[in-house]
N, C-alpha and C positions, 0 to 999 in steps of 0.2 A: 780209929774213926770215931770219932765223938756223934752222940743222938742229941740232939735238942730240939724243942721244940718249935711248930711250925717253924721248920727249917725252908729258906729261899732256895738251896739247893735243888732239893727234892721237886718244891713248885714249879721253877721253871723248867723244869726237865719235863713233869709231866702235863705242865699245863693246868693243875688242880694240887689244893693244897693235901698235906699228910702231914703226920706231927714228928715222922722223923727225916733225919737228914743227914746230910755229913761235908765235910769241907775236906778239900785238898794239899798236901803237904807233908814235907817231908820231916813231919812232927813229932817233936819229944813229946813220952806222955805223962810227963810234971805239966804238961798243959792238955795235951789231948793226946788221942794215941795214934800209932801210925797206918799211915793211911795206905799202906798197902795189898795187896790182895790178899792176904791173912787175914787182914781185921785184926791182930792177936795185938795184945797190950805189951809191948815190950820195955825193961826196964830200962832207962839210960841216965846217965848222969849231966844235969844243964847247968851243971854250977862250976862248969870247966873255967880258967882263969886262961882268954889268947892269948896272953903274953908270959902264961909260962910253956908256952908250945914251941916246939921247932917246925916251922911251916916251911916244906920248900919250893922250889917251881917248879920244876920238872923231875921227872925219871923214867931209864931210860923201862922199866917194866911195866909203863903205864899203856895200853892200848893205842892202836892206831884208829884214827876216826873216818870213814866214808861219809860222804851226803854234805850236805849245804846247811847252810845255817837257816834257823826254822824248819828244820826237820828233824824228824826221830834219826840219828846217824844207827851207823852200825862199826859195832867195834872189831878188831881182831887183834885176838890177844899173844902177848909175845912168847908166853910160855914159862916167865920169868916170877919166883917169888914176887906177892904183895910188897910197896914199901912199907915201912916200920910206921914212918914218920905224916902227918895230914899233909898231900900234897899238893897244891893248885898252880897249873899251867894252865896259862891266857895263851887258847887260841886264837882269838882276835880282840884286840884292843878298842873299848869305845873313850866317848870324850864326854861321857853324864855326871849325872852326878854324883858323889861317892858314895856308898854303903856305910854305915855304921852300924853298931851291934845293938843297938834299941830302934834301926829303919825298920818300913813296912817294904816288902821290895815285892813287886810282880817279876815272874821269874816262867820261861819254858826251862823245862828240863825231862830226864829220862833216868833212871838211875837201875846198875847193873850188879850182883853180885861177881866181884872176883872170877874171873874166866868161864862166867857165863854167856852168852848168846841172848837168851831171851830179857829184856828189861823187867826187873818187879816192881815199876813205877814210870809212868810215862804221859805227861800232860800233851803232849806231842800225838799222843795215839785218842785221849781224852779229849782234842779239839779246843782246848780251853786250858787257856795261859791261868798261874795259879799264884794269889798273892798271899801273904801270912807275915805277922811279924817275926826276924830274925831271934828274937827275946823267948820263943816259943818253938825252936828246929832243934834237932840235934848239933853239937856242938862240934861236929866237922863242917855243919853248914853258916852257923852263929861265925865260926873262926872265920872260916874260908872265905866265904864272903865279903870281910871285913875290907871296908879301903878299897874293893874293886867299884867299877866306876858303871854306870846304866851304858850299855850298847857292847860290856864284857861277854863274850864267850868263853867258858871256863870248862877247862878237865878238871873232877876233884875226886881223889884217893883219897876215902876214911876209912882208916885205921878202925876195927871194933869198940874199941872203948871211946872212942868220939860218934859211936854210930847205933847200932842196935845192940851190938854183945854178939856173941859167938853162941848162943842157944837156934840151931837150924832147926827148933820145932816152933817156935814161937813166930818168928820172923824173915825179915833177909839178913840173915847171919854172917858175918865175918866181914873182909875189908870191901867195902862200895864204893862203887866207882859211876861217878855223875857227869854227866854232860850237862851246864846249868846257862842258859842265856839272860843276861839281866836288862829287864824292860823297863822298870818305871822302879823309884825310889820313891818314899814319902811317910810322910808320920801321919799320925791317927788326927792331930789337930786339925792340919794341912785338907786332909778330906772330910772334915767334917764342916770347916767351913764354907765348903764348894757351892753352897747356894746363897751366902748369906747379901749375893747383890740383889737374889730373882726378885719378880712382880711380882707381887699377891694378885690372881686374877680368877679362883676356882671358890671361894668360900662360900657364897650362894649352891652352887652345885652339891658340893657336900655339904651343907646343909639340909637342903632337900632330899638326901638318903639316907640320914639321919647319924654322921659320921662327924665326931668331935678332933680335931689336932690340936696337940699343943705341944706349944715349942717356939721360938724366933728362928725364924730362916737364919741359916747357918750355924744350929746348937742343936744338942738333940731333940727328938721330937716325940711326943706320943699320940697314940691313936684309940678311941672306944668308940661304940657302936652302940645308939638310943635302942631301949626296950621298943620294941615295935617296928623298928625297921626290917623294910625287905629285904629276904635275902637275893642277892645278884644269882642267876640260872646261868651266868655265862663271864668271862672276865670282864671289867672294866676299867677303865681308866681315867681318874681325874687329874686335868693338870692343875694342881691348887696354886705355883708359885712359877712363873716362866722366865727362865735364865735368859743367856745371853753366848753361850757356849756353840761348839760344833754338834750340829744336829747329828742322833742317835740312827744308826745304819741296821739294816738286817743284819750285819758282821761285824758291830761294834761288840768291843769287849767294856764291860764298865765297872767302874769302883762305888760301891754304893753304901751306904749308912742307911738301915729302915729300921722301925721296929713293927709290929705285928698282933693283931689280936683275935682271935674265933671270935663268932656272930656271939656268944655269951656272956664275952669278957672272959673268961674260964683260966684262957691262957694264953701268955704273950711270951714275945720274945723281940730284944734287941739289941743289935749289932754295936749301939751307942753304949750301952750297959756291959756290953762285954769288952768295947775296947777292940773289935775285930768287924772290921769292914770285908764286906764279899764283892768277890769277881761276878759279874755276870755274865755267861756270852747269848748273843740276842740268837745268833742261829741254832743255839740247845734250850731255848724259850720261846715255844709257840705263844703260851698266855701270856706274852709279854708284848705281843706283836704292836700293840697301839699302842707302844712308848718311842718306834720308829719317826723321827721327825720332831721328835721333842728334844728343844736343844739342853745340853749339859749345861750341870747348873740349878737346873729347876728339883722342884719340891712338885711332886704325885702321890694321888695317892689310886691304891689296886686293890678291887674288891674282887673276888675270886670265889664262883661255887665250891663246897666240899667234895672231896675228892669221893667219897661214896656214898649212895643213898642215906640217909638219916646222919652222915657226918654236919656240925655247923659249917655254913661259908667264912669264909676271911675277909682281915681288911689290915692293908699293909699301907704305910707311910713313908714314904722314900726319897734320899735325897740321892739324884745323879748328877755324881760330886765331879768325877776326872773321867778319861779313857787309860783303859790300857795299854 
């Protein structure tokens, strides 16, 4: 689980900003580490080469599945050694678009150690679908993945050495087995340019709170905050740039580019700088509640009290690029 600074995670869970955070996925930590209920930093190698892999589709030692799709299934296992080999059976076929080993791909999934019961990773039980670049998983999911297509349902057996390693004090050790739905593909360009039709119609507004942006609709953007401005006692919301997209639900899930700055300037952070766009779900974001109605597409910007007495407030710049 990676900390960075005023993380959007954190905010919109609690409604007030904090300067750590964490993102979702089933991450190599050559980029970050993995995200599951350890926390521990596991080593793994991402310089795997897919095409010197034997990938197969099925076998027959792989778990049988209960439950519907978009749900957390539940497995029962056959009793039979791990396969050797990374293995991905499609159990159900979609017609999207394809995966490749440098997509962004939003993905439900649930992930199992080897003839266990309980999952030790599950966005299904988290409420919120999780996206990440393929260039940045471990390398059962980088492979796996490869060439399957958006509206796949997929079983996947990895093997240790395509996954965490066989150290059961650090991690989820030995061969994992994933139930992985694949929702939306896309590249970092792709969502970055998601506002670049909106109206400029909020620069008075922010001006009068003393909040500078810069950037051109659809490229990255920054945000600072004039010496002397007020700090916000409550969330708010400007629309600085209004798209032309399907308007934002209590239940939407979003794909967003922002970046971020304390009321000081002190410290910032953005998604555009790192190259890693965040999910958002609106229904694990109270403080986000007045982006309801604002259609996709648009450029906001969200000033936010600090999350504790004598912390500074925030002021975030966001673009809502796609759905998930």
């Amino acid at each position: 689980m990676r900390r960075t600074p005023l993380a959007l995670a954190s905010l919109v869970l609690t409604g007030a900003i904090v300067l750590t955070g964490c993102s979702s996925g089933p991450t190599d930590t050559e980029v970050e580490s993995t995200s599951t209920p350890t926390q521990a930093t596991v080593p793994v190698n991402n310089k795997t080469d897919c095409s010197d892999l034997t990938i197969d589709k099925d076998n027959t030692a792989l778990p049988s599945l209960s439950g519907d799709a978009g749900q957390e299934p539940t497995p029962t296992w056959t009793g039979q050694e791990a396969p050797t080999n990374l293995t991905v059976k499609t159990l159900a076929a979609g017609d999207g678009d394809p995966v490749a080993q440098d997509s962004w791909v939003v993905t439900d999934y649930a992930g199992w150690q080897w003839n266990k019961d309980k999952p030790f990773d599950s966005s299904y039980s988290r409420g919120k679908v999780s996206s990440f670049s393929l260039g940045g998983v471990v390398p059962g999911w980088r492979c796996g993945l490869n060439k399957h297509r958006v509206g796949d349902r997929l079983e996947i057996s990895v093997p240790p050495e395509l996954g965490y390693g066989n150290d059961e004090s650090v991690g989820p050790a030995g061969t994992l087995v994933f139930v992985v739905e694949i929702k939306d593909v896309f590249t970092v360009a792709e969502v970055t340019a998601g506002t670049k039709d909106a109206t400029v119609e909020g620069e008075q507004a922010l001006a009068d709170r003393g909040i500078t942006v810069n950037g051109a609709l659809g490229t990255p953007a920054t945000i600072t905050v004039k010496d002397g401005a007020t700090e916000p006692t409550q969330p708010e919301i400007i629309v600085l740039a209004r798209g032309t997209g399907e308007a934002v639900t209590a239940q939407s899930t979003i794909i967003t580019q922002h970046a971020a700055t304390d009321w000081t300037n002190s410290k910032d952070q953005s998604t555009w700088k790192t190259g890693k766009p965040d999910t958002i779900s609106m229904a694990s974001s109270p403080a986000l509640a007045g982006l309801v109605g604002v259609p996709m597409g648009s450029r906001v910007v969200i000033l936010l009290p600090g999350a504790k007495v004598g912390e500074p407030a925030a002021a975030f710049v966001m673009d809502l690029d796609r759905l998930a």
